[in-house]
C-alpha positions in Angstrom: 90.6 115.7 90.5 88.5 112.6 91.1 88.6 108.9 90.6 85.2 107.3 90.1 84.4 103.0 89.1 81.8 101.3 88.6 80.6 97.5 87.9 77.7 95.5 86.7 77.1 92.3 88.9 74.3 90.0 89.0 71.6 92.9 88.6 72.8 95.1 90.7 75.6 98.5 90.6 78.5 99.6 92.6 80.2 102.8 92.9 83.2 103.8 94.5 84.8 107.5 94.3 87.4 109.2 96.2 87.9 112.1 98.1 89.7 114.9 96.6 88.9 118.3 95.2 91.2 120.2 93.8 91.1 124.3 94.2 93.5 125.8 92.1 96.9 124.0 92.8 95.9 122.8 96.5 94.5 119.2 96.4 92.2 118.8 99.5 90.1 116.1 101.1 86.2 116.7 101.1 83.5 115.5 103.1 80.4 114.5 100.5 81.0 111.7 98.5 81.6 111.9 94.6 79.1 108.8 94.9 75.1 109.0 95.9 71.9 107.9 95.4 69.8 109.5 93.5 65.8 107.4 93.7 66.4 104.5 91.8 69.6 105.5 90.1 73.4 105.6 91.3 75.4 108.3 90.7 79.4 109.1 90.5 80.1 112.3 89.5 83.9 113.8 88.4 84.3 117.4 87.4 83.3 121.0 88.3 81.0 120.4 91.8 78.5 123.2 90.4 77.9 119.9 87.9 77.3 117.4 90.8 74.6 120.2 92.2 73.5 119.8 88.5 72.9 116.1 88.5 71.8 116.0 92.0 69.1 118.7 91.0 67.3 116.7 87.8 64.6 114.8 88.2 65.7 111.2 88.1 62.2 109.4 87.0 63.5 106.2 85.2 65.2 104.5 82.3 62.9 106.1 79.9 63.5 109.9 81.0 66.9 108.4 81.5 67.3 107.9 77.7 64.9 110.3 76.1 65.3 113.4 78.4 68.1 113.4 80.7 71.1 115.1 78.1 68.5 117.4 77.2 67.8 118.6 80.6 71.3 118.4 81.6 72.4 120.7 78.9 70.0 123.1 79.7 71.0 123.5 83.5 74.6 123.7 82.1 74.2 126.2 79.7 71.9 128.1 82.6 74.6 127.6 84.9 77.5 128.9 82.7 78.3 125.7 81.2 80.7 123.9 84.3 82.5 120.8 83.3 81.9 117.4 84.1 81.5 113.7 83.7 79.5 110.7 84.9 79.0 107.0 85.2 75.0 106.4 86.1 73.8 103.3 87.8 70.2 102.2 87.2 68.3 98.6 87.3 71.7 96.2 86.5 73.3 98.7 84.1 76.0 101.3 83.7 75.5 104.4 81.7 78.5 107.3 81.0 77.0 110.5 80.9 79.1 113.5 79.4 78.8 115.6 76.0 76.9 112.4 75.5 75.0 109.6 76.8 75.1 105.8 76.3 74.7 102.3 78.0 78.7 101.1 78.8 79.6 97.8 76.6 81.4 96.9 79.6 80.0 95.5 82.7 82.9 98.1 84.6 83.4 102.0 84.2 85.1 104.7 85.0 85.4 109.0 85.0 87.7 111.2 86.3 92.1 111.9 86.1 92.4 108.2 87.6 89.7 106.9 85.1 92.5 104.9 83.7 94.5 103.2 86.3 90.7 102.5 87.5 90.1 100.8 84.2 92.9 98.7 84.5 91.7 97.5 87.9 88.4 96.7 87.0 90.0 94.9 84.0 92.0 92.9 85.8 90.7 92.3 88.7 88.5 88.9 90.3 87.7 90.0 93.5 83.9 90.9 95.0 82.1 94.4 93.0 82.6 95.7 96.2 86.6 95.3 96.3 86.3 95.9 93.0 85.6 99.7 92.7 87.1 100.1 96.2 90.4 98.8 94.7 90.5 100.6 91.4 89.9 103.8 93.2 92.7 102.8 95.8 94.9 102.4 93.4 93.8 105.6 91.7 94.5 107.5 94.8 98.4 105.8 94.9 98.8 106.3 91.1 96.8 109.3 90.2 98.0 113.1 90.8 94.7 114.6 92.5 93.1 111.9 93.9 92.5 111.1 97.6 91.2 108.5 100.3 89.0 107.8 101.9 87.0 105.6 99.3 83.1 106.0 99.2 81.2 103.0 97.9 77.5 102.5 97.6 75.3 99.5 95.8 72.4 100.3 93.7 
């Protein structure tokens, strides 16, 4: 289970995600962050981790590819890898993208994936505090609200 944000501020993209993975009923702390950089781009992944080795496989070569290529090639090393599960938010240049069965720009200058997408939601939503306490809070209070998720927090700026 996993609880990813993500906000838009002043040109630049933070991502925070938690620390849990989840193995049949047992709920267990992990060490790599469900949050990395990937080139130019952010990512924060939540879902099956044969998907994160997905994402952190494609080649991440701009906004272009971004939008003309990336679900493409992402489909294809699903299907090749027995089609695993997953979700997204993706960080490039100032803006937030979800990636899933789909892929679009976020209306929204916040985001988030995962079991505590919404209590993260309402976080973002309501929160005034730094982009950096921002998605660190929302996923705090993901982790307290949220069956599945777990601290520590992992943030990173893009």
């Amino acid at each position: 289970m996993t609880a990813i944000a993500a906000c838009a501020w002043r040109g630049k993209c933070y991502l925070a995600g938690d620390s849990a993975v989840t193995v049949g009923d047992v709920v267990v702390t992990q060490a790599p962050p469900k949050v990395w950089h990937q080139g130019a781009f952010g990512i924060g992944a939540a879902g099956d981790g044969v998907f994160d080795s997905i994402l952190a496989g494609l080649r991440w070569s701009g906004r272009e590819w971004l939008l003309s290529e990336a679900l493409g090639d992402l489909r294809q090393a699903l299907q090749d890898a027995g089609s695993p599960e997953g979700e997204a938010i993706i960080a490039h240049a100032g803006q937030l993208y979800y990636l899933g069965d789909s892929l679009f720009p976020l209306r929204r200058k916040y985001g988030a994936v995962g079991t505590g997408a919404g209590v993260c939601l309402g976080y973002l939503a309501g929160s005034v505090e730094t982009p950096q306490q921002r998605v660190k809070g929302a996923v705090q209070a993901a982790c307290e609200h949220a069956a599945g998720c777990r601290t520590p927090v992992h943030v990173i700026t893009v």
